[in-house]
Residue, then its C-alpha position, 0 to 999 in steps of 0.5 A: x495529487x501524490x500519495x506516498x505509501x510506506x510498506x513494511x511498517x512495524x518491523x523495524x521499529x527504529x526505522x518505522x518511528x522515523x518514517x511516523x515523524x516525517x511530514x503528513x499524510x503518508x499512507x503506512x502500510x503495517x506488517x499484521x505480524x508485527x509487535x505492539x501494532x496498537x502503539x504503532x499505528x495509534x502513533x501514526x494515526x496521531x501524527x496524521x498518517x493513513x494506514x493500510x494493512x500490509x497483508x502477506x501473499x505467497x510470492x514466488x519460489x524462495x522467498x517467505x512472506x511470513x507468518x498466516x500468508x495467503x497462499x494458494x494451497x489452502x482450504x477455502x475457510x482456511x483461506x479466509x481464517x488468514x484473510x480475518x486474522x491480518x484484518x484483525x490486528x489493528x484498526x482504523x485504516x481504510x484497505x489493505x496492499x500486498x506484501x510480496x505477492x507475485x503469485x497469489x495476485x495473479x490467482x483469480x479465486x485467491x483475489x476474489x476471496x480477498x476482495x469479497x472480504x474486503x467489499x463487506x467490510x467498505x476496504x479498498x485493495x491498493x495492488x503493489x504490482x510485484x508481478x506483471x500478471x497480477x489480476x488484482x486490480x481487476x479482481x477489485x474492481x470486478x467485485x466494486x472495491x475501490x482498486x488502485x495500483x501502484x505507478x512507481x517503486x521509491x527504492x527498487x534501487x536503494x541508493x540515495x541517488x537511485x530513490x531521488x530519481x524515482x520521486x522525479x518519476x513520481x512527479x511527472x507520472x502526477x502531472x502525466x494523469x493527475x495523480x501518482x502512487x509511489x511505494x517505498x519502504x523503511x530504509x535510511x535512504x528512502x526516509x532520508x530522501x523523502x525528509x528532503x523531498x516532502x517539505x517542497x513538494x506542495x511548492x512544486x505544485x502537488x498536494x500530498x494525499x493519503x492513497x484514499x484520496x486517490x480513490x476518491x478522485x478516481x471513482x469521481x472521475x469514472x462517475x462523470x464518465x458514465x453521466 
């Protein structure tokens, strides 16, 4: 099983429409700040696609998440009038991935107010892994959120050999542990690369699923495991 996330969705709205036209299901991740997210994801929901919200995290020092990030300094209601607002711009998609993040994933009270939102609302948490200290995934699970992470980054480098690459390390970590969960965003030559890639890869032996496919495999393996 391979699920192919796409972040950043919204944005750039040229890009965003040609990643919603290549073949599903993808899981796309939208940005809860962009425009007309109605439109957007409708559209990509339409066109057999899974969605998650994009949600901003306070990264590391010089960088901007963007508007009604959650970050570390804020009240506790503040802090969950953010959670609220990005969850509150568009519907129909089944969880939520950060965007940027190397700090507040790695902060425990931050993740837990996250996944204490989520647990009530039935959301899984896909952790982008931006820090190698992230609790995230931890935190998910320790509150029963369906948690997932991600194994391989599409475009860390963004040249068309460099995103061909990693989707030859996106199959062998699937045929390593069942599955794989790679993310990329909305460049020509991730798009490019994937318009190539997507039409063989069931050929090769892989299904191509949306992330809560993912999920499900896993929590059906972890209860036959405590059978």
């Amino acid at each position: 099983m391979i699920a192919v996330v796409i972040d950043d969705m919204g944005l750039d709205r040229a890009r965003s429409e040609r990643t919603v036209e290549l073949p599903a299901p993808l899981t796309l991740a939208y940005l809860a700040y962009a425009r007309d997210l109605v439109t957007q994801t409708g559209a990509a929901r339409a066109a057999g696609h899974e969605l998650l919200v994009h949600v901003p995290m306070e990264p590391g020092p010089g960088a901007d998440p963007g508007p009604n990030a959650l970050v570390l300094d804020l009240t506790p209601a503040e802090l969950h009038r953010r959670i609220e607002w990005n969850l509150s711009q568009f519907g129909e998609f089944v969880g939520i991935n950060n965007h940027m993040g190397s700090k507040a994933t790695a902060d425990r009270p931050v993740m837990a107010a996250v996944m204490i939102e989520l647990r009530a609302r039935g959301l899984l948490f896909l952790d982008s892994r931006t820090s190698s200290a992230t609790v995230a995934q931890s935190e998910a699970e320790r509150h029963g959120i369906p948690a997932l992470r991600r194994d391989v980054f599409l475009d860390h480098d963004p040249s068309p050999i460099g995103v061909r690459s990693a989707l030859l390390d996106v199959e062998e970590v699937a045929r390593r542990q069942g599955h794989a969960i790679a993310i990329g965003h909305p460049r020509d030559t991730t798009i490019d690369a994937l318009a190539e890639w997507l039409p063989d890869v069931r050929t090769r032996g892989f299904a191509l699923v949306p992330v809560s496919a993912v999920a499900m495999r896993l929590a059906a393996g972890s209860a036959r495991a405590s059978n």
